[in-house]
C-alpha positions as CSV (number, residue, x, y, z in Angstrom):
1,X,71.1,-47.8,296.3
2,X,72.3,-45.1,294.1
3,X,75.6,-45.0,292.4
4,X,76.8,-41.3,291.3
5,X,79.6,-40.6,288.9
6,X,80.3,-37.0,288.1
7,X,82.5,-36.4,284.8
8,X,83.8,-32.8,285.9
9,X,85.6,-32.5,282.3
10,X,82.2,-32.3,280.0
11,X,79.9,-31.4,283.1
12,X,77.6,-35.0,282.9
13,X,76.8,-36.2,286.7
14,X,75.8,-40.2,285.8
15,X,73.3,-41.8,288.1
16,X,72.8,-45.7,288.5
17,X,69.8,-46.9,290.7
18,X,70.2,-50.4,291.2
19,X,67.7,-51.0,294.1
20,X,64.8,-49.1,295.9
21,X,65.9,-45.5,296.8
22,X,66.1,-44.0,300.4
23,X,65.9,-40.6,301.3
24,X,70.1,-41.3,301.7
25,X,70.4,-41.6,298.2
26,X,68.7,-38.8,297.4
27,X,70.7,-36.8,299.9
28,X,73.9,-38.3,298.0
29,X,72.1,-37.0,294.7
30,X,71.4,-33.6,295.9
31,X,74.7,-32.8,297.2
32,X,76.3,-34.2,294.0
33,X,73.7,-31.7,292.2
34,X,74.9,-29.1,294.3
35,X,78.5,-29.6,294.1
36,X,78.2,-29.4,290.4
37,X,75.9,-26.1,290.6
38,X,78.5,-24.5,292.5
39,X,81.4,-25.0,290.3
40,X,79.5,-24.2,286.9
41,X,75.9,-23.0,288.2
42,X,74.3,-25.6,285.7
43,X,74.5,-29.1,285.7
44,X,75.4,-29.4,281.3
45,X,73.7,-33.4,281.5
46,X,72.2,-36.0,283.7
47,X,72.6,-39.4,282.6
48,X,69.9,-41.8,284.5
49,X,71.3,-45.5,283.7
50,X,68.7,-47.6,285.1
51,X,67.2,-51.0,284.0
52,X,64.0,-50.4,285.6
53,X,62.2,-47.9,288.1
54,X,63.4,-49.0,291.2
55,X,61.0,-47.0,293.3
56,X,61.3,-45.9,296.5
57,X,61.8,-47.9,300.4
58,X,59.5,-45.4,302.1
59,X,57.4,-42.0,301.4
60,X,60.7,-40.1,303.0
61,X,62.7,-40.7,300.1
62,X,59.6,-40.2,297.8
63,X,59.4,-37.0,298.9
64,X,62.8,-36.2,299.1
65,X,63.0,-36.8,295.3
66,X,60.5,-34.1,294.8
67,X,62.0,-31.7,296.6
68,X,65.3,-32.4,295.1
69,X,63.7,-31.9,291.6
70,X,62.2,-28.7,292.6
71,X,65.2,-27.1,293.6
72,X,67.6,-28.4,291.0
73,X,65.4,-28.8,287.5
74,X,66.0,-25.7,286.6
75,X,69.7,-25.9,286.8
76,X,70.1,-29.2,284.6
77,X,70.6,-28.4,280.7
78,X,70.0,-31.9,279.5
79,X,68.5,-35.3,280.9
80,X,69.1,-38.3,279.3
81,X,67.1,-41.5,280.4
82,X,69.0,-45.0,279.3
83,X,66.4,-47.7,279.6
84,X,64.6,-50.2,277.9
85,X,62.2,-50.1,280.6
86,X,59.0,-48.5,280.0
87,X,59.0,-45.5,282.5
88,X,62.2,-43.9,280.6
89,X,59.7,-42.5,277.6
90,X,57.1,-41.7,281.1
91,X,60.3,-39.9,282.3
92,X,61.5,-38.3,279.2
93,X,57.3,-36.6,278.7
94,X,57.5,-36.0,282.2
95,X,61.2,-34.0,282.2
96,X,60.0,-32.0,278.8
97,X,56.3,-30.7,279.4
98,X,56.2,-30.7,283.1
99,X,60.0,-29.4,284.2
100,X,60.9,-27.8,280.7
101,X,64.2,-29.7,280.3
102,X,65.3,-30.9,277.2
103,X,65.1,-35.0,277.8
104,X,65.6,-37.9,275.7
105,X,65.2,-41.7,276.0
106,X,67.8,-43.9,274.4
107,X,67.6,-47.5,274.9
108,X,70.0,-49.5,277.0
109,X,72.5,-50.2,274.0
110,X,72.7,-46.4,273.6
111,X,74.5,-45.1,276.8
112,X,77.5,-44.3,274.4
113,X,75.3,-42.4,272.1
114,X,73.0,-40.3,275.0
115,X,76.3,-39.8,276.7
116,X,77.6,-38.0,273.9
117,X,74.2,-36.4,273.0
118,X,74.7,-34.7,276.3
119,X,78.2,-33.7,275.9
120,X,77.5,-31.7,273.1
């Protein structure tokens, strides 16, 4: 399951995982990704909030993810991973050299602080 709270007024979409993703949740994510796009035709942040990698209930929604990433990485300014989990600093490598987007991981006590990191 996927929770997705947009913040129209400083253009942040927040994402909370909270159990193994299915390609639903990732169709919830893309048109929340492109709802955004269309308004400002960038997505300004992307906030990941997530305890731990909660991987994926079948290869549908894995690839589904990648897809999704493919068309939308180019339209996201900034990610922000919130995590003390080890895949966030994975994530944040992965987000920089791979997809070119500016990324940063902030532990779990700093969602105010990436939030605001993003805003700006």
């Amino acid at each position: 399951m996927i929770e997705i709270t947009p913040i129209p007024s400083s253009g942040v979409l927040v994402v909370r995982p909270s159990g193994p993703l299915s390609d639903n949740d990732i169709a919830g994510l893309s048109a929340a990704l492109a709802d955004a796009v269309a308004e400002t035709t960038e997505v300004k942040g992307l906030l990941i909030d997530a305890a731990a990698f909660p991987g994926y209930e079948d290869f549908a929604a894995f690839a589904a993810h990648i897809d999704m990433v493919r068309r939308y990485h180019s339209r996201i300014a900034k990610i922000a991973f919130v995590s003390d989990a080890a895949f966030a600093s994975a994530a944040e490598m992965f987000a920089k050299t791979v997809l070119g987007v500016e990324a940063r991981h902030f532990s779990a006590d700093d969602r105010d602080r990436a939030l605001a990191w993003l805003e700006d």
